[in-house]
C-alpha positions as CSV (number, residue, x, y, z in Angstrom):
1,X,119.0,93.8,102.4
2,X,121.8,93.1,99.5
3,X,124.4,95.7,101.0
4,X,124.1,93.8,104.2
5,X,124.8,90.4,102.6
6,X,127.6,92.1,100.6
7,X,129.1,93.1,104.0
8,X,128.8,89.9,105.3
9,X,130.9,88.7,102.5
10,X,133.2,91.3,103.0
11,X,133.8,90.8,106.9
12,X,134.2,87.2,106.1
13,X,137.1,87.1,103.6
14,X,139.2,89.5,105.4
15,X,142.6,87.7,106.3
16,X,143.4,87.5,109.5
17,X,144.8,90.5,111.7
18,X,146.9,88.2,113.6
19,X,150.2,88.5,111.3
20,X,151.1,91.0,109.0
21,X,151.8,88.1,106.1
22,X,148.4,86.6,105.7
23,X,148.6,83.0,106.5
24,X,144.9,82.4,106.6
25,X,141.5,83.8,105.9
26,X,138.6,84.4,107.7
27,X,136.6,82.7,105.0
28,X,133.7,80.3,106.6
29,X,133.2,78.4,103.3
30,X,134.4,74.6,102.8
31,X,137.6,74.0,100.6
32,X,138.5,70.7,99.6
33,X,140.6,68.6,101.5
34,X,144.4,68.7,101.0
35,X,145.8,65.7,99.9
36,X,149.3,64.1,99.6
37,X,151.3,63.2,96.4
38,X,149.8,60.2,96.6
39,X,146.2,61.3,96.9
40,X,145.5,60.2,100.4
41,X,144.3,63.3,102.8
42,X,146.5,65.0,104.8
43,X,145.9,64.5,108.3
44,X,145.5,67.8,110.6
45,X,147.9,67.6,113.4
46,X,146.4,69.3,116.8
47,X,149.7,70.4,117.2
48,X,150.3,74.7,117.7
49,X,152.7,74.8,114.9
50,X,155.0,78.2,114.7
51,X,153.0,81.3,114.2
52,X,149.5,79.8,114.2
53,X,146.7,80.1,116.6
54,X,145.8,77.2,119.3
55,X,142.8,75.4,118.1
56,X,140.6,77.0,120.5
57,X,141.7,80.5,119.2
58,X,140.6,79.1,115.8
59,X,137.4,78.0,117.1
60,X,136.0,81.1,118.6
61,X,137.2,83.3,115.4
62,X,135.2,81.1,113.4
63,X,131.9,81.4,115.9
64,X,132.9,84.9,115.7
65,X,132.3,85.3,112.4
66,X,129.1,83.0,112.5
67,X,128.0,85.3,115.0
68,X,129.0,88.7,112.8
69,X,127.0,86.9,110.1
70,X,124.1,85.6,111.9
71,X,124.0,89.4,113.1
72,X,124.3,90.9,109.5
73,X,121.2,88.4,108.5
74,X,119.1,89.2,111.6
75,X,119.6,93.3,110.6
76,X,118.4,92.7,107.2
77,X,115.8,90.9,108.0
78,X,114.8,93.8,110.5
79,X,115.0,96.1,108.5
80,X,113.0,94.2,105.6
81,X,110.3,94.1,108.4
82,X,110.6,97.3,109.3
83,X,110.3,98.5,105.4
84,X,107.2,96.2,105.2
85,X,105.4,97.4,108.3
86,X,106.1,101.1,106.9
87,X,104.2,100.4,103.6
88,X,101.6,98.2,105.2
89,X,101.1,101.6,107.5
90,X,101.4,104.2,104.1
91,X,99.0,101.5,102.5
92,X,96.6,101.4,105.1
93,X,96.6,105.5,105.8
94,X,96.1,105.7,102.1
95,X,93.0,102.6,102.2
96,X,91.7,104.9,105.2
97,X,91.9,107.8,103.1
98,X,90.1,106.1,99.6
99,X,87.2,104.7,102.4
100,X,86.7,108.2,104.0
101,X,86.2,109.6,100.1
102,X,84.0,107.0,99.4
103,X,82.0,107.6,102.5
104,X,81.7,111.2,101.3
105,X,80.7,110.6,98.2
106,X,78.2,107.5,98.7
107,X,76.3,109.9,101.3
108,X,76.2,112.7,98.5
109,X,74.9,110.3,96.4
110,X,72.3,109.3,98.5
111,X,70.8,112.5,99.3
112,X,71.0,113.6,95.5
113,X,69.0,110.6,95.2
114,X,66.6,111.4,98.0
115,X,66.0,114.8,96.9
116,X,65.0,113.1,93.5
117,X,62.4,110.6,95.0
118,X,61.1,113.6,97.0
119,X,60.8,115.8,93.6
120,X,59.2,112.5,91.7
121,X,56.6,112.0,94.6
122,X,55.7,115.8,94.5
123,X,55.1,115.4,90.9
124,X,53.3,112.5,91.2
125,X,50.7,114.4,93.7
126,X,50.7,116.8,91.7
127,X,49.6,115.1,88.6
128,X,47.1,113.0,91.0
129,X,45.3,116.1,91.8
130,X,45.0,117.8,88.8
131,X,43.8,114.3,87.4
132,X,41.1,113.9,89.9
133,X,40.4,117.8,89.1
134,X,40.1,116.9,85.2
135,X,38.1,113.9,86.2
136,X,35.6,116.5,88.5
137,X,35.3,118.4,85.4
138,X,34.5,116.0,83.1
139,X,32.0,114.7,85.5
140,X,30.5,118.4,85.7
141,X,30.5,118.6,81.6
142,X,29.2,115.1,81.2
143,X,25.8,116.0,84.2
144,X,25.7,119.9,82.6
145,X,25.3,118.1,79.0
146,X,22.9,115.6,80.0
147,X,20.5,117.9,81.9
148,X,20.7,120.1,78.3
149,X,19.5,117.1,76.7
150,X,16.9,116.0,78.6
151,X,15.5,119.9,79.0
């Protein structure tokens, strides 16, 4: 984006081609008026003096240039779009990339995590039955010890 505006500054001061003794510039900033010796402005005559260009010449150099410069800012500005959507793209591919991982991992997680509650229930049957077991026993000791007593 710089090195294009650097050109555009560059294309713009280059004196004119039209003479081998520069005479004028292509430069599209505003100077300050010239004025006389006694400070009024000088008044620009329409007038083709000597080696100068007509007026009209004049004219379409200088939209020349504006064009040349609008074109120098239009190409930057591409190209400033064009790096954006490139890094939107390599930022999205790599978002894509982070979400797919994710994915993986969150579904590993989930059937770790279901292979746990499976292992926990199992136990927990497990301890039920041998609970209700104990409890069969106990009932078995507590009746076998009673009928002892009462014999």
């Amino acid at each position: 984006g710089l090195q294009d505006a650097v050109d555009v500054r560059f294309i713009a001061y280059q004196p004119c081609s039209c003479n081998p003794k520069p005479h004028h510039t292509n430069n599209t900033t505003t100077m300050a008026p010239k004025t006389t010796k006694g400070g009024k402005p000088k008044s620009k005559s329409k007038k083709n003096k000597g080696g100068s260009k007509p007026e009209s010449e004049l004219r379409e150099e200088k939209e020349r240039l504006e064009l040349i410069e609008k074109l120098a800012l239009l190409e930057a500005e591409k190209n400033r779009d064009v790096a954006l959507t490139e890094e939107l793209e390599r930022q999205t591919s790599h978002l894509k990339d982070d979400w797919e991982i994710l994915k993986k991992e969150k579904r590993e997680k989930e059937r770790i995590l279901l292979e746990k509650q499976h292992r926990l229930q199992k136990i927990k049957d497990e301890h039920t039955l041998k609970l209700s077991e104990i409890k069969r026993q106990i009932k078995e000791l507590l009746f076998a010890n009673q009928d002892e007593l009462s014999e």
